[in-house]
Legacy VTK file of the C-alpha trace (Angstrom):
# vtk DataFile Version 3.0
C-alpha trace
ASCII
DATASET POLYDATA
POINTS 576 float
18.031 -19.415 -36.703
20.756 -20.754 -38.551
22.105 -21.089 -42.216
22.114 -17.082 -42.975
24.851 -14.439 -42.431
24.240 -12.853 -39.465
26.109 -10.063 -40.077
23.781 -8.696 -42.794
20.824 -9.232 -41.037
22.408 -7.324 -38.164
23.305 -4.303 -40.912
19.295 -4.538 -41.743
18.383 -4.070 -38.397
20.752 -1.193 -37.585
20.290 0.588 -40.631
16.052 0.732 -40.385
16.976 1.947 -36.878
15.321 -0.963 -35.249
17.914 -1.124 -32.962
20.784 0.916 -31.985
24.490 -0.022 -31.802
24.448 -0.048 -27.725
21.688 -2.203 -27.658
23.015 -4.684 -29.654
26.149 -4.508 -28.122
24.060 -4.598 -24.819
22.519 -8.314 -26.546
26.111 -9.616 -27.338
27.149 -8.979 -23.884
24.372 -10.510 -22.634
24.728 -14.121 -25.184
28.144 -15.067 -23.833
25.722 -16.320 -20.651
22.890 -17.947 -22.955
22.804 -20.875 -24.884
19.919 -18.510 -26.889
20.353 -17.085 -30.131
21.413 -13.307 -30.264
18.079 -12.559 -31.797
15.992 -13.813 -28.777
18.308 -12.332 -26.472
17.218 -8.868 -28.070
13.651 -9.679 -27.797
13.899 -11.343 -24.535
15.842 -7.908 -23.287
13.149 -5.466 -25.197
15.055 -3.954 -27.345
13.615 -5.263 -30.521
9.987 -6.688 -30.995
9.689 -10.306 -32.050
7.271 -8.689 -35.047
10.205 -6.251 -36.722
12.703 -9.423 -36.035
10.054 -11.492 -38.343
9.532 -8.486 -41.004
13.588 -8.320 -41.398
14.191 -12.084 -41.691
11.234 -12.079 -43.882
12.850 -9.606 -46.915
16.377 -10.771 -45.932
15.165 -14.807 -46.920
12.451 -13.294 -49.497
9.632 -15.750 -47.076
6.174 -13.750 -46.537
5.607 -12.907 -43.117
2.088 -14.253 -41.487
0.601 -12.293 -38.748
-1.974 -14.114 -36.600
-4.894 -12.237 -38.058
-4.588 -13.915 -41.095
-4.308 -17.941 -39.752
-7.707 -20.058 -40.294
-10.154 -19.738 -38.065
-10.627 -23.627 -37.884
-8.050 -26.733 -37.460
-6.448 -27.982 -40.724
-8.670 -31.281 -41.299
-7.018 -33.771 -42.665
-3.256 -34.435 -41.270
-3.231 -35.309 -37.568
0.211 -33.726 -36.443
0.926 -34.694 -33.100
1.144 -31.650 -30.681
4.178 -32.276 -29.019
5.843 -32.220 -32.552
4.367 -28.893 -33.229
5.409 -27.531 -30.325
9.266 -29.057 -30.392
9.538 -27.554 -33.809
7.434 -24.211 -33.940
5.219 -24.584 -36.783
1.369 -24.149 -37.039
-0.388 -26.049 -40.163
-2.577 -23.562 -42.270
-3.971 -25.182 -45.593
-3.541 -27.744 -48.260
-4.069 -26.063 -51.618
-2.369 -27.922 -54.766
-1.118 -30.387 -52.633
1.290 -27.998 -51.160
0.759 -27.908 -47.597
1.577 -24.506 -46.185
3.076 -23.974 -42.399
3.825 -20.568 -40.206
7.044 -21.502 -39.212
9.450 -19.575 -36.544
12.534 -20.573 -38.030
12.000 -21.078 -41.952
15.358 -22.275 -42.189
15.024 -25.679 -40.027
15.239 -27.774 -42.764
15.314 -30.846 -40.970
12.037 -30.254 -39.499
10.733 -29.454 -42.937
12.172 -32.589 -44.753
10.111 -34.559 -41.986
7.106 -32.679 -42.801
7.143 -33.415 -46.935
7.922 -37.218 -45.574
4.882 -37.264 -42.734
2.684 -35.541 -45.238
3.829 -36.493 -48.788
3.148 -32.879 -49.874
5.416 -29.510 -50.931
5.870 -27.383 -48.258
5.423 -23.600 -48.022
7.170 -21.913 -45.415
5.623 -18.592 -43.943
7.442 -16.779 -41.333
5.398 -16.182 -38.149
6.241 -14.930 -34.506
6.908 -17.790 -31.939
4.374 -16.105 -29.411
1.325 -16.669 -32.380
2.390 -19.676 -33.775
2.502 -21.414 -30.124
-1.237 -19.924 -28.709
-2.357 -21.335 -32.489
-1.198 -24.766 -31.397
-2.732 -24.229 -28.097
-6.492 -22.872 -29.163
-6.818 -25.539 -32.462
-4.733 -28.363 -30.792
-4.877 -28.138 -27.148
-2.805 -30.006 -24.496
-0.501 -27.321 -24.122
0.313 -24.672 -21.275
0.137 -20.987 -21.764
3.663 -18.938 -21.795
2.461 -17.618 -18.329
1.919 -21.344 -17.451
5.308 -22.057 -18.821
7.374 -19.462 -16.512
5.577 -20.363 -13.583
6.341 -24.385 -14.442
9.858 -23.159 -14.661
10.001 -22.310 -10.810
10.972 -25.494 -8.739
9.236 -26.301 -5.189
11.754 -24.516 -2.975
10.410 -20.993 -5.162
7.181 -21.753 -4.821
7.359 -22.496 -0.895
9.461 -18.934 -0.257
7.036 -17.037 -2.420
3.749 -18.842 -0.574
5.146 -17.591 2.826
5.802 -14.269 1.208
3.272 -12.552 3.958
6.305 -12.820 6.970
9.150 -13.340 4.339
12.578 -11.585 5.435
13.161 -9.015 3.034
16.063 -10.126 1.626
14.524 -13.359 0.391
12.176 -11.603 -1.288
14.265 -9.608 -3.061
15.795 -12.080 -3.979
13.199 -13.978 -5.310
11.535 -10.866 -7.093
15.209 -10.759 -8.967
14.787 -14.433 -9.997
14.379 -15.266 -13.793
11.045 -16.802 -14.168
9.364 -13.241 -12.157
11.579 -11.126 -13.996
10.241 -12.882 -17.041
6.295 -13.196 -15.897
6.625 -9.361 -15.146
8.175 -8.575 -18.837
5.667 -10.784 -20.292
2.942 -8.576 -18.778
4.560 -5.141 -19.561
5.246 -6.692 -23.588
1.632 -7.895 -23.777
0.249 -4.562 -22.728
2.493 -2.476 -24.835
1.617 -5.231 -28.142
-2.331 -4.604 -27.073
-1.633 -0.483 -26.932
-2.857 -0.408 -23.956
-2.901 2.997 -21.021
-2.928 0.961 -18.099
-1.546 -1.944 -16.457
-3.649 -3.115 -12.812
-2.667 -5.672 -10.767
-5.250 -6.480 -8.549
-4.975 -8.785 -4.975
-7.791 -10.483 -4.153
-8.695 -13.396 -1.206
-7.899 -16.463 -3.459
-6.719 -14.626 -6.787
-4.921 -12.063 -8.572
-6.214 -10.393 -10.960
-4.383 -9.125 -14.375
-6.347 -6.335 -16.353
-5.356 -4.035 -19.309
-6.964 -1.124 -20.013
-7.367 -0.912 -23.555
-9.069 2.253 -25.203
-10.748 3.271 -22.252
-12.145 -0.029 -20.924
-10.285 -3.038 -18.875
-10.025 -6.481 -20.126
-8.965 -9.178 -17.716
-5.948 -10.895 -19.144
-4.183 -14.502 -17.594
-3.546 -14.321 -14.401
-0.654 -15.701 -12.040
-1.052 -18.148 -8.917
-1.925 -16.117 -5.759
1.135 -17.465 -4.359
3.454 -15.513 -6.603
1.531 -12.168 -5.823
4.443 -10.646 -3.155
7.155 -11.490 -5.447
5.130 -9.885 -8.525
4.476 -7.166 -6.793
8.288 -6.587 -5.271
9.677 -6.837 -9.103
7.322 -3.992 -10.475
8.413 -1.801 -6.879
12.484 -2.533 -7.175
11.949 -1.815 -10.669
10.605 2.098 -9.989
12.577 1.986 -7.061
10.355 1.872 -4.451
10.567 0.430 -0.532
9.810 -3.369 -0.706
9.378 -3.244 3.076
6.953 -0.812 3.079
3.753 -2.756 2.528
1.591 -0.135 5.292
1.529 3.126 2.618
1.173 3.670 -0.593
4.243 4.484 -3.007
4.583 5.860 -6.257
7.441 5.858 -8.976
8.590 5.815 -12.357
10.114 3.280 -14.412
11.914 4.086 -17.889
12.524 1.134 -19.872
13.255 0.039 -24.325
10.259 -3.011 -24.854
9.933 -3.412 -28.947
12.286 -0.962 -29.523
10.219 1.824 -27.930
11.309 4.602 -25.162
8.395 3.432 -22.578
7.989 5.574 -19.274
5.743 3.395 -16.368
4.327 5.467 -13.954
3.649 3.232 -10.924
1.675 3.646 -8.159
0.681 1.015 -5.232
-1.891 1.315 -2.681
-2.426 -1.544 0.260
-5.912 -2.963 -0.117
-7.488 -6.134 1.895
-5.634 -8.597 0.577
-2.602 -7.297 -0.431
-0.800 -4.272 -2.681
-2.760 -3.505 -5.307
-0.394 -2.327 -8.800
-1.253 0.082 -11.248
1.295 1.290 -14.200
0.240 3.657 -16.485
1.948 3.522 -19.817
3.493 6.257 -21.373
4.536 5.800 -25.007
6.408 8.658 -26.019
6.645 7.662 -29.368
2.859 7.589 -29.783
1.693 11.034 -28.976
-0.603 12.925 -31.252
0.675 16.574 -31.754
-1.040 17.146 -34.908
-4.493 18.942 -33.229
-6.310 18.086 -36.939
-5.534 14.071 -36.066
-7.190 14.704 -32.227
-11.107 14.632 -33.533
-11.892 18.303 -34.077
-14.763 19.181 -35.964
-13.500 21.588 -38.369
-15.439 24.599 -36.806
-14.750 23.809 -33.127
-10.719 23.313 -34.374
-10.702 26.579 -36.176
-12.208 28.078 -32.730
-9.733 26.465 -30.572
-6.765 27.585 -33.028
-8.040 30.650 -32.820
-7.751 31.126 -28.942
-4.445 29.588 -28.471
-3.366 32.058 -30.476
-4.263 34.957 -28.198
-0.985 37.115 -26.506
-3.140 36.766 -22.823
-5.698 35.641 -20.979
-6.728 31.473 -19.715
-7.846 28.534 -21.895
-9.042 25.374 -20.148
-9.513 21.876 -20.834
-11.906 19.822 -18.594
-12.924 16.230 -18.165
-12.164 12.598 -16.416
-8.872 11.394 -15.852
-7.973 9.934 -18.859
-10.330 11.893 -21.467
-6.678 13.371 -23.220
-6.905 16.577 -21.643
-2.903 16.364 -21.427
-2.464 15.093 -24.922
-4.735 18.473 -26.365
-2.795 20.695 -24.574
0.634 19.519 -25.471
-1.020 19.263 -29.450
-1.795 23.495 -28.463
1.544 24.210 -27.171
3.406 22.309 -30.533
0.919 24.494 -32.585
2.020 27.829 -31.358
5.530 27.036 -30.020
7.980 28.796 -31.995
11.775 30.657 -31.601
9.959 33.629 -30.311
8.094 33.003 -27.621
8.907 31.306 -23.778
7.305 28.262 -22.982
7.160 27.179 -19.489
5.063 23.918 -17.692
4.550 23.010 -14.061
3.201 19.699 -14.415
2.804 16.392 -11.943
4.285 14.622 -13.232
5.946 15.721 -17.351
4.580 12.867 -18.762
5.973 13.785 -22.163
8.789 16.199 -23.253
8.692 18.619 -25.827
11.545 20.203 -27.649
11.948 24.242 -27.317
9.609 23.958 -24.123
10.810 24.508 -20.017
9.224 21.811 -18.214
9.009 21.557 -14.931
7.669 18.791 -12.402
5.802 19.226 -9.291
8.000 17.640 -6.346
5.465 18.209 -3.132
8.024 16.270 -0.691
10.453 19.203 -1.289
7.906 21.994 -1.747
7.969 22.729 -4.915
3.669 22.654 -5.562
2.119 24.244 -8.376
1.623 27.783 -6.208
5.207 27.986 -5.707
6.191 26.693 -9.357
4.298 29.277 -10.841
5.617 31.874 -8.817
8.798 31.134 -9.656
7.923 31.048 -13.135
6.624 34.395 -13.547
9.907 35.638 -12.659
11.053 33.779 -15.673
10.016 35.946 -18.330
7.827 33.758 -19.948
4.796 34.309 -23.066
2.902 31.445 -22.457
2.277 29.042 -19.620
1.068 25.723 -18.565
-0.445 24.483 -14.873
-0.858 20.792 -14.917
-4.213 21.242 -12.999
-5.891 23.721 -10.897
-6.677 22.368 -7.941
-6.951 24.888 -5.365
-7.439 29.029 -4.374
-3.894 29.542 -4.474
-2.896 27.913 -7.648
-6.184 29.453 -9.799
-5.533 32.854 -8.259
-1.764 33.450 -9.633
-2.849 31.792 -12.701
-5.317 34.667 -13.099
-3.253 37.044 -11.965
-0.704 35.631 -14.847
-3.351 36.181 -17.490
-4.087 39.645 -16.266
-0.633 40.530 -16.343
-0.236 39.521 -20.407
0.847 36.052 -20.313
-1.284 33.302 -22.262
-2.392 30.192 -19.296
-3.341 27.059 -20.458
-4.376 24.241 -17.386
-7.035 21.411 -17.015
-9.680 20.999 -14.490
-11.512 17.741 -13.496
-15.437 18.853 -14.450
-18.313 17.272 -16.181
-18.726 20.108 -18.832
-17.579 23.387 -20.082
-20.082 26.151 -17.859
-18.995 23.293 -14.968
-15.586 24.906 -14.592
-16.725 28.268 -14.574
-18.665 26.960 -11.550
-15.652 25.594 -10.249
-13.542 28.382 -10.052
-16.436 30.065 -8.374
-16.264 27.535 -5.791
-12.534 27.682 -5.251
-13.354 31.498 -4.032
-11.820 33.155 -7.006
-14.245 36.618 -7.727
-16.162 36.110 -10.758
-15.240 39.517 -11.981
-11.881 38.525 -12.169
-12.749 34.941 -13.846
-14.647 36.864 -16.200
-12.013 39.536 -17.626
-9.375 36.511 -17.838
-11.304 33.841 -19.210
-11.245 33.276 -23.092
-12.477 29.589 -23.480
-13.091 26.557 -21.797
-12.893 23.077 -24.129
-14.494 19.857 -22.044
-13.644 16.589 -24.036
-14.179 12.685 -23.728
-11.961 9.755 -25.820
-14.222 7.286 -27.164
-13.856 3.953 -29.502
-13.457 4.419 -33.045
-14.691 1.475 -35.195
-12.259 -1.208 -36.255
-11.948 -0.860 -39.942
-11.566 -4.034 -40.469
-14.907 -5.529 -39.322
-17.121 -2.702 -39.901
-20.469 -3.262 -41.632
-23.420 -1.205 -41.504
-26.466 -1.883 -39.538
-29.955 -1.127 -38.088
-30.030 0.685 -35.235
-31.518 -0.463 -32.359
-34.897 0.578 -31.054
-33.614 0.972 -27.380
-30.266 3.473 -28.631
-32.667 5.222 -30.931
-35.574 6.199 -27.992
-32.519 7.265 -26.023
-31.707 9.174 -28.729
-34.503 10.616 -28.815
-34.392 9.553 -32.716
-37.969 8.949 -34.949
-38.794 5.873 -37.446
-38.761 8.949 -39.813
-35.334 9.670 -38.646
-33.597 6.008 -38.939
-31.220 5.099 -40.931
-27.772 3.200 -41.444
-25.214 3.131 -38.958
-22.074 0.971 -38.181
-20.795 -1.465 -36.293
-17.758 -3.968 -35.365
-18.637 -7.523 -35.852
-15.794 -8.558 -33.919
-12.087 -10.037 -35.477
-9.055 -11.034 -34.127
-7.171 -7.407 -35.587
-9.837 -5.958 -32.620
-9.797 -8.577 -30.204
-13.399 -9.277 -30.998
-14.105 -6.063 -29.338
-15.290 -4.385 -32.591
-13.684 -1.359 -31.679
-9.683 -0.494 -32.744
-7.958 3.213 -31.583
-9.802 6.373 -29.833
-10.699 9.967 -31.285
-11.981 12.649 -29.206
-15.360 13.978 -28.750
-15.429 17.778 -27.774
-17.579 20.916 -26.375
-15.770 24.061 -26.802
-17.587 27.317 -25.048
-15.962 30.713 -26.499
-16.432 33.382 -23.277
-18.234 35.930 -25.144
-19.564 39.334 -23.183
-22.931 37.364 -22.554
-21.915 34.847 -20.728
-19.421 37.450 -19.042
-21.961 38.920 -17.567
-23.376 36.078 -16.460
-20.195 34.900 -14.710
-20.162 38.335 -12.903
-23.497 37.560 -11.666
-22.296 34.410 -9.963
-25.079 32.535 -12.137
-25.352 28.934 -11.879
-23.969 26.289 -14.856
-27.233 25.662 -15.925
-28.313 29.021 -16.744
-24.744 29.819 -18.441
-24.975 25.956 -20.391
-28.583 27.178 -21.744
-27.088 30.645 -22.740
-24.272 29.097 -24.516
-26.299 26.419 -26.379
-28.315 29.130 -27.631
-25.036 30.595 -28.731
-23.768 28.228 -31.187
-22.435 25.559 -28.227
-22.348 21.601 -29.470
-22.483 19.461 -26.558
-20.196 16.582 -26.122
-23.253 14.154 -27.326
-24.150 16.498 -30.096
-20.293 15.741 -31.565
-20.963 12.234 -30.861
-23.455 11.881 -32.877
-22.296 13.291 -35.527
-19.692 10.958 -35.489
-21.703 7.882 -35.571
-23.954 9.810 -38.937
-20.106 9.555 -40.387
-19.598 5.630 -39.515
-16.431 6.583 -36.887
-18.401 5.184 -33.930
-21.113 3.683 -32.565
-24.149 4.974 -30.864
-23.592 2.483 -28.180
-19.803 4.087 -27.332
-21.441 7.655 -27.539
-24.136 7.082 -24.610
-21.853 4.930 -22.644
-19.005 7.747 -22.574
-21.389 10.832 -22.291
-22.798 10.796 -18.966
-24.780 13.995 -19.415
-28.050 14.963 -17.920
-30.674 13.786 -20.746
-33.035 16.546 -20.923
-30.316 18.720 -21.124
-28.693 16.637 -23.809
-31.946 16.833 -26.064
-32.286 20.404 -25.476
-28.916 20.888 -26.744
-29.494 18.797 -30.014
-32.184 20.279 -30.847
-34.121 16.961 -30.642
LINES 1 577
576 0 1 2 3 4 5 6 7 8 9 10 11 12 13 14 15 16 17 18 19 20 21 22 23 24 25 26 27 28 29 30 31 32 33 34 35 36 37 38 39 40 41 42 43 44 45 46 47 48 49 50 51 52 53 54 55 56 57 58 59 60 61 62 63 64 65 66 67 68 69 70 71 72 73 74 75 76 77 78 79 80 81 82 83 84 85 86 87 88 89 90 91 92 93 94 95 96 97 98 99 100 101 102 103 104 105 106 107 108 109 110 111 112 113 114 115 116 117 118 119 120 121 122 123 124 125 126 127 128 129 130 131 132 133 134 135 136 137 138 139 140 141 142 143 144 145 146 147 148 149 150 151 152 153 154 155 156 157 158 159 160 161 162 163 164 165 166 167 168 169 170 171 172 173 174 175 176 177 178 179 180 181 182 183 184 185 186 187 188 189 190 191 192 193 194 195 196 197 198 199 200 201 202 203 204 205 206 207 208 209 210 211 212 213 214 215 216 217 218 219 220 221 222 223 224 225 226 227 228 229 230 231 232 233 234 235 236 237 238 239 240 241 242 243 244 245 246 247 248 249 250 251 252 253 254 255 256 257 258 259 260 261 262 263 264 265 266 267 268 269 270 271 272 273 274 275 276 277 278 279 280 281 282 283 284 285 286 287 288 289 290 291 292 293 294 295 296 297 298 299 300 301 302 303 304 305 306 307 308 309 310 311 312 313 314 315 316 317 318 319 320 321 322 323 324 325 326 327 328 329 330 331 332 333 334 335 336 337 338 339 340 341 342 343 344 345 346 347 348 349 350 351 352 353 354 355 356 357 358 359 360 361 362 363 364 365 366 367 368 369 370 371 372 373 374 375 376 377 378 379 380 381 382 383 384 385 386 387 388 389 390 391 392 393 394 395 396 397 398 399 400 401 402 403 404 405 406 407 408 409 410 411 412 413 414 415 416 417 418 419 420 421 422 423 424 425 426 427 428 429 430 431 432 433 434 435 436 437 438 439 440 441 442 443 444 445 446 447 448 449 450 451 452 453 454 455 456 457 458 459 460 461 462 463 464 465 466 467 468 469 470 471 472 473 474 475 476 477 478 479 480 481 482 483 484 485 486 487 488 489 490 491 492 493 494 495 496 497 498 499 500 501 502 503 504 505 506 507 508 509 510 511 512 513 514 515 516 517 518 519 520 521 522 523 524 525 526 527 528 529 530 531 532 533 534 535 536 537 538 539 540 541 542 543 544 545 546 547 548 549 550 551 552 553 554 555 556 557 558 559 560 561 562 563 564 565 566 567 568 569 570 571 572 573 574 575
C-alpha cells in the first residue's frame, strides 16, 4: 500500500487495540528481512487479521469495505479482463451501473492500475476495498485458470523439497526438521490454522490415508472436508504441527499430545494437539480453543427460562453435587465455567482439577491434571480439600476413587460441580451406581443432574419459512392437524451454503427430589427413575428441541439428528 502516512494508520490500529505495541514491534523486526509491506508482515505473522487491516484502511481512506458475501453471484458480462491482469493487480470486477464500473480492489491506492482500467474500459471507476484472500478465490471461481493459495505454497517448493519430503518414510530426522521449518510448510500449516479460526471452527483433523490426505474442519458440530495437500508433503505437515506443541518428531510408534499457544487475527488461540499412528501414517487432530469466545453469560447458553431459573437455583446451594452429562463436545465445560462466573464472588474459594484448564478464569484456583507425575484427579482433590475451599470443580468423574471423595466433599459442606459422559440425566445416576458408589450415599449428596446437546442455530441470513416434511413430521410423531410453519436455511455464502450459522444448547435438567431419592436408594434402573421424573415436570432433550424449532431457532432436521434418544421414550416424554 502506498501513498498514505503510515504512521497514522499505525496510531488507528494501536489505539482500537488491534494490535499491541510488541507485536508491531515484533512486525518491524521481522520487515528488515522482507521485501513485504509491514502490513502483510502482521497478517502473515497472525497478529492482525487481513479483515480489521481492510476495516482500518477503509475509514482511514473514507473507501467502503466489501466482504465476499456481498460480490455477484455471476461473472460481470460485458468486459473480458484477462485473468492474469486480475491477478497481477488484485482487483475483482463487480458491476457497471451509470457507466461507472465498480472493482474490489486490495490496494485502492494503485493508481496506475486504476488509470489502466478507466483506459481498457472507458468507464469511472469505483474503488471498494476487499481482502486479497476473497478478491483472488473470486478471480478463481468466475474466471478460472488460476491455482488455489494452497496450490500456490506448494508451487513455491522446488524439486529437491519435494524429493526429501516424498522419502519422508526413512528420512533422517534432521532433514525433516528441517524441512518442517521451511517457509512454504510453515506457511501451508498457518494457512490451515487461519482458515479454521476465519470458519470458527472446534476442530482441526488431519487425516493420512493410502494415496491422500485428508483436511477437515469441524464446524458447529459437523466436519467439512477442506483442500487438501499432496500426500507427499504429509511427514513434513505433520512434523510442523508436532515441533510446534513440542512434541518428539522421531516418535512416529505412540501417540503424543501437546499444546500450542499462538496470536492468529489478533486472538489469544490455545491448540490442543493430539496424534495417534494409524495405517498410513500420523493422524492430527487440534482442537481450538478461543479464549476470547467463551460464553459466561448462562442466559446466552440456550436455557429455557424455567430450566435456567432451576439450574440458578442449585448452583446456588452451600453443599451437595451438580452434574452435567453428555458427548464430548456437547459444552458441558463451557456450562460449568458460565455456573462458576455466576456464583464466583470475593467470598467464597474456588478451586478446579481439570485435564486439561482449557480456559482461565479470574478469582478461580485452577489446577491441571498431570498423570505422568501423579497428580490424577483422586490425588488433586485430596489435596484440595485441605485447601479450604466453598466450592469445587472435577473435570470428569471417571472412576470409584475420584466419585467417592467427591461425595465425601459434598457431605462434608462443600458445593461439587463435575461432568460425566452419559446419554441422559437418570443415565448418570446409573453410572455412579456402576462405579460402586452406595446409592444411599448418591442419594443424600445429589441435588441435580443437567444432560445437554449443542445443535445448529439457523443462519439469519437465509432463513425462510417452510413446510415441514412428511417424513420429520411422522418421526415426530406430529398430525396434519398439528402442521404448521417452520424454518429453514436456504443456503448463502455468510453460512457456507450450510444453512446453519452458530450453536445454542438444548437441555434436560432433573432436580433430585425425595421421590426419585428413594428410588436411587432402591438401586432402581434409569428407566424407571426417567419415567418418574417425566411425570415430575422433566423436559427431555427432544422436548427442548422442539420447542426451539416452534420458535424458528432450528430445524427439525438438526433436532433428530443430535438427539439420539430411544423413540418411544421420546414420545412418552412429549406427551405426543
Amino acid at each position: 500500500m502506498i501513498g498514505y502516512n503510515r504512521k497514522i494508520f499505525y496510531t488507528l490500529l494501536l489505539d482500537r487495540k488491534l494490535i499491541n505495541q510488541e507485536d508491531l514491534d515484533k512486525a518491524i523486526e521481522e520487515q528488515k528481512n522482507s521485501c513485504d509491506s509491514l502490513e502483510k508482515v502482521l497478517v502473515d505473522l497472525g497478529l492482525l487479521s487481513e479483515e480489521n487491516a481492510c476495516k482500518v484502511l477503509s475509514d482511514y481512506l473514507n473507501l467502503p469495505f466489501l466482504p465476499a458475501s456481498e460480490y455477484p453471484e455471476t461473472p460481470l458480462l460485458g468486459i473480458d479482463f484477462p485473468t492474469k491482469f486480475l491477478k497481477q493487480n488484485k482487483f475483482f470486477p463487480l458491476e457497471i451501473k451509470d457507466n461507472t464500473l465498480s472493482i474490489a480492489m486490495v490496494n485502492p491506492l494503485d493508481f496506475s492500475t486504476i488509470d489502466e482500467i478507466v483506459l481498457f474500459t472507458n468507464r469511472k471507476v469505483k474503488v471498494y476495498i476487499s481482502k486479497i484472500t476473497d478478491v483472488l478465490a473470486a478471480i478463481d471461481k468466475h474466471y478460472g485458470g488460476g491455482s488455489s493459495t494452497m496450490d500456490q505454497i506448494i508451487g513455491g517448493m522446488g524439486e529437491d523439497e519435494m524429493q526429501l519430503v516424498a522419502s519422508s518414510e526413512d528420512e533422517d530426522i534432521d532433514q525433516l526438521r528441517d524441512m518442517a521449518s521451511e517457509a512454504p510448510i510453515i506457511k501451508l500449516v498457518n494457512l490451515v490454522i487461519t482458515r479454521a479460526i476465519e470458519d470458527e471452527a472446534s476442530d482441526i483433523h488431519i487425516e493420512p490415508f493410502e494415496d491422500k490426505v485428508l483436511i477437515r474442519l469441524r464446524v458447529d458440530g459437523v466436519l467439512h472436508d477442506i483442500e487438501s495437500p499432496p500426500k507427499r508433503i504429509q511427514a513434513a505437515i505433520t512434523s510442523r504441527v508436532k515441533i510446534m506443541a513440542n512434541l518428539n518428531i522421531a516418535e512416529r510408534r505412540l501417540p503424543q499430545d501437546g499444546r500450542v499457544r499462538l496470536r492468529v487475527a489478533g486472538k489469544k488461540i490455545d491448540l490442543r494437539v493430539s496424534t495417534v499412528p494409524t495405517l498410513y501414517g500420523e493422524s492430527v487432530v487440534m482442537r481450538i480453543l478461543d479464549r476470547s469466545s467463551i460464553l459466561l453469560d448462562l442466559q446466552e447458553l440456550g436455557f429455557p427460562e424455567d430450566k435456567l431459573h432451576q439450574f440458578e437455583g442449585m448452583i446456588q446451594k452451600t453443599h451437595g453435587i451438580v452434574l452435567v452429562t453428555g458427548p464430548t463436545g456437547s459444552g458441558k465445560t463451557t456450562t460449568l465455567y458460565s455456573a462458576l462466573d455466576k456464583i464466583n464472588s470475593p467470598d467464597k474459594k474456588i478451586i478446579t482439577v481439570e485435564d486439561p484448564v482449557e480456559y482461565q478464569l479470574s478469582g478461580v484456583n485452577q489446577i491441571q491434571v498431570a498423570s505422568k507425575i501423579g497428580l490424577t484427579f483422586a490425588s488433586g482433590l485430596r489435596s484440595i480439600v485441605r485447601q479450604d475451599p466453598d466450592i469445587m470443580m472435577i473435570g470428569e468423574v471417571r472412576d470409584f476413587e475420584t466419585a467417592e471423595i467427591a461425595i465425601q466433599s459434598a457431605l462434608t459442606g462443600h458445593l461439587v460441580f463435575s461432568t460425566l459422559h452419559t446419554n441422559d440425566a437418570p443415565g448418570a445416576i446409573t453410572r455412579l451406581l456402576d462405579m460402586g458408589v452406595e446409592g444411599y450415599l448418591v442419594a443424600s449428596c445429589l441435588e441435580g443432574v443437567l444432560a445437554q446437546r449443542l445443535i445448529r442455530t439457523i443462519c439469519k441470513n437465509c432463513k425462510q419459512p417452510v413446510i415441514p416434511e412428511k417424513k420429520a413430521m411422522d418421526r415426530m410423531n406430529m398430525t396434519q392437524k398439528d402442521r404448521f410453519l417452520v424454518y429453514r436455511g436456504k443456503g448463502c455464502q455468510e453460512c457456507k451454503n450450510t444453512g446453519y450459522k452458530g450453536r445454542t444448547g438444548i437441555y434436560e435438567l432433573m432436580v433430585i427430589n425425595e421421590q426419585i431419592r428413594s428410588l436411587i436408594i432402591e438401586k432402581t434402573g434409569s428407566n424407571v427413575i426417567r419415567q418418574k421424573a417425566i411425570q415430575g415436570g422433566l423436559k427431555t432433550l427432544r422436548e427442548d428441541g422442539w420447542e426451539k424449532v416452534k420458535k424458528g431457532i432450528t430445524t427439525i432436521e438438526e433436532v433428530l439428528r443430535v438427539t439420539e434418544e430411544d423413540e418411544a421414550s421420546v414420545l412418552d416424554a412429549i406427551g405426543m
